[in-house]
N, C-alpha and C positions, 0 to 999 in steps of 0.2 A: 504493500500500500504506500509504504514511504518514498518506495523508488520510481512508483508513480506518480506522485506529487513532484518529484524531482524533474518528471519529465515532463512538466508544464512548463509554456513560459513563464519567465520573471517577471516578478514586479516593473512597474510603473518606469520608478526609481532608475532599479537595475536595465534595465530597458535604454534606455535616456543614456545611464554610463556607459552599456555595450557600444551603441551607438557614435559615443563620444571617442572611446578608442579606435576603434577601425577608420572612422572619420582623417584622424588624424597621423595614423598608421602609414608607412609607406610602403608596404609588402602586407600582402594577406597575413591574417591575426590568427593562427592555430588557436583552435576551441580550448586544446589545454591550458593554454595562457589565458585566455579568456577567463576559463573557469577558475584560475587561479586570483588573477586579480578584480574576480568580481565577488569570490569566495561563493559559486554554487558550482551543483555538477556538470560534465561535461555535455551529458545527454539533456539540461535544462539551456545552457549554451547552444547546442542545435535545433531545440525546440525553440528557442528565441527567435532565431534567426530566420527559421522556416517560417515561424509568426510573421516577422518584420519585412521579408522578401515578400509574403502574401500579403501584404497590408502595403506595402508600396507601389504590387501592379495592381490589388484592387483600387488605389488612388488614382493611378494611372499616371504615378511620377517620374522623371526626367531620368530618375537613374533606382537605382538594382542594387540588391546585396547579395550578392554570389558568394560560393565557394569554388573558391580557384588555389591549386597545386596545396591542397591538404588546411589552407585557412580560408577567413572570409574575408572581403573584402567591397567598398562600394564600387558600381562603373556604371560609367551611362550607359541607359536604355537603348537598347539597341532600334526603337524609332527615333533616337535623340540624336543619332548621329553626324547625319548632313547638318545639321544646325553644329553641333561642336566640331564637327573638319571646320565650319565656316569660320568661327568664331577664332580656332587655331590661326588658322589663314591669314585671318586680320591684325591677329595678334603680331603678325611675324613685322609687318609694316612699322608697332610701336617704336618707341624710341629705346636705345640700349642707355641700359643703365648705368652706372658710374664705372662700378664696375666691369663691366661690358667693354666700354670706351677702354678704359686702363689696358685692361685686357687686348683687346685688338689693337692698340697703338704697338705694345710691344712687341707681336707680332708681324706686324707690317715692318717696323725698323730692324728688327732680329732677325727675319726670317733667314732659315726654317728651324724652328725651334721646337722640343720637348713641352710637353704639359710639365713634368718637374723643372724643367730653367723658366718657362713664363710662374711657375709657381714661386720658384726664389727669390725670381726679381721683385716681384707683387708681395711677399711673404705672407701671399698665405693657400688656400689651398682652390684651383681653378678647373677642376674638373664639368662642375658644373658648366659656368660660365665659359668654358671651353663649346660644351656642349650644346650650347643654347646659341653660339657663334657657329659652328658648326649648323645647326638646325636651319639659323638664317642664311646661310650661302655664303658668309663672311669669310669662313678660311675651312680648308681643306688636309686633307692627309697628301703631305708630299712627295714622303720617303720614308727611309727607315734610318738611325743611328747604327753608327758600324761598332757602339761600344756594347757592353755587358748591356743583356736584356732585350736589344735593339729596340729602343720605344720610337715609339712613332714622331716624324717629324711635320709640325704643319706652317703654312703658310698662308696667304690670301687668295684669295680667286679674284677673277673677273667680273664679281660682281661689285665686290670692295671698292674695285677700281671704282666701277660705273657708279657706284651710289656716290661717292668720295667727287666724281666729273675729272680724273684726271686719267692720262692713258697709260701710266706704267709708275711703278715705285718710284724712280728716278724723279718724278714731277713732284714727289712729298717733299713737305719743306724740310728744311734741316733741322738736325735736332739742336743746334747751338742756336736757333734761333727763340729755340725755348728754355734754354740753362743757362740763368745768370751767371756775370762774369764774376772773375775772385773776390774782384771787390767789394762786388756786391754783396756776395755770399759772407763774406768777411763782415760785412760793415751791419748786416743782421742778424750773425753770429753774436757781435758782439751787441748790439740794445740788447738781443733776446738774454743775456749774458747781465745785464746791468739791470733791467728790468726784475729780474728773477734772484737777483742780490739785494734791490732794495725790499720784494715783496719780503725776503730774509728779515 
């Protein structure tokens, strides 16, 4: 009788938090983990969800809760689709992010470069944003490195050029005409330097 009650959905509550994890999950949520951090059983974790998948196409909402490779997870509805390609689509036209720009500028002057040296330089970690440049047509896979591991080398494409209106690398400006001279460097060193002794 007990392990029948187990096998009803959850509460309200517990409902609401299932929901909240997968939501925010980025790989399908194994029921075991589920059950663990919701503290019910596994078999009220599948009845949840079987509940929660049938109550989102009897709504006849936008997106699904599947189980896919052994967890669950949300996607959209598969009549939702041509509306998200489109929405993708449009998105690609947005403007890049900061770091984005960061990103592709050193690319463009470095090339052909490793995701670990655009990572060095930038210090911090550009897979992502690699791949979100990549996505847009910005820069491509050029080569291979001939050292240990051979990682992949990439560069710009021809669309870089064409968004950018110039006809080849050689047209970018130079980079000294964006790196203060010593002086400069010098003479800001030092306020920032006096600045930071009197806030002493």
């Amino acid at each position: 009788m007990r392990a029948e009650a187990q096998a009803q959905p959850a509460s309200r509550e517990v409902r609401a938090a299932l929901e909240a994890i997968v939501l925010v999950a980025e790989e399908p949520v194994m029921p075991t983990l589920l059950a663990q951090l919701l503290e019910i059983s596994v078999a009220c974790v599948e009845a949840t969800c079987t509940d929660l998948a049938n109550q989102y196409q009897s709504e006849d909402r936008g997106f699904t809760l599947v189980r896919v490779a052994g967890g669950y997870r949300f996607q959209t509805h598969v009549d939702q689709v041509p509306y998200v390609e489109r929405f993708l689509m449009e998105g690609q036209t947005s403007r890049l992010s900061a770091a984005g720009l960061e990103t592709l500028a050193i690319v463009a002057y470095k090339q052909p470069m490793s995701r670990a040296q655009v990572s060095a330089i930038r210090g911090v970690n550009v897979d992502g944003v690699m791949r979100s440049l990549q996505q847009r047509g910005y820069v491509t896979e050029i080569g291979r490195d001939h050292g240990p591991g051979n990682a992949a080398l990439y560069g710009t494409t021809r669309l870089f050029l064409e968004r950018l209106g110039v006809d080849s690398l050689s047209e970018l400006p130079a980079l000294v005409d964006f790196v203060p001279e010593a002086d400069i460097v010098e003479s800001l060193e030092l306020a920032l330097k006096v600045s930071n002794d009197e806030g002493i």
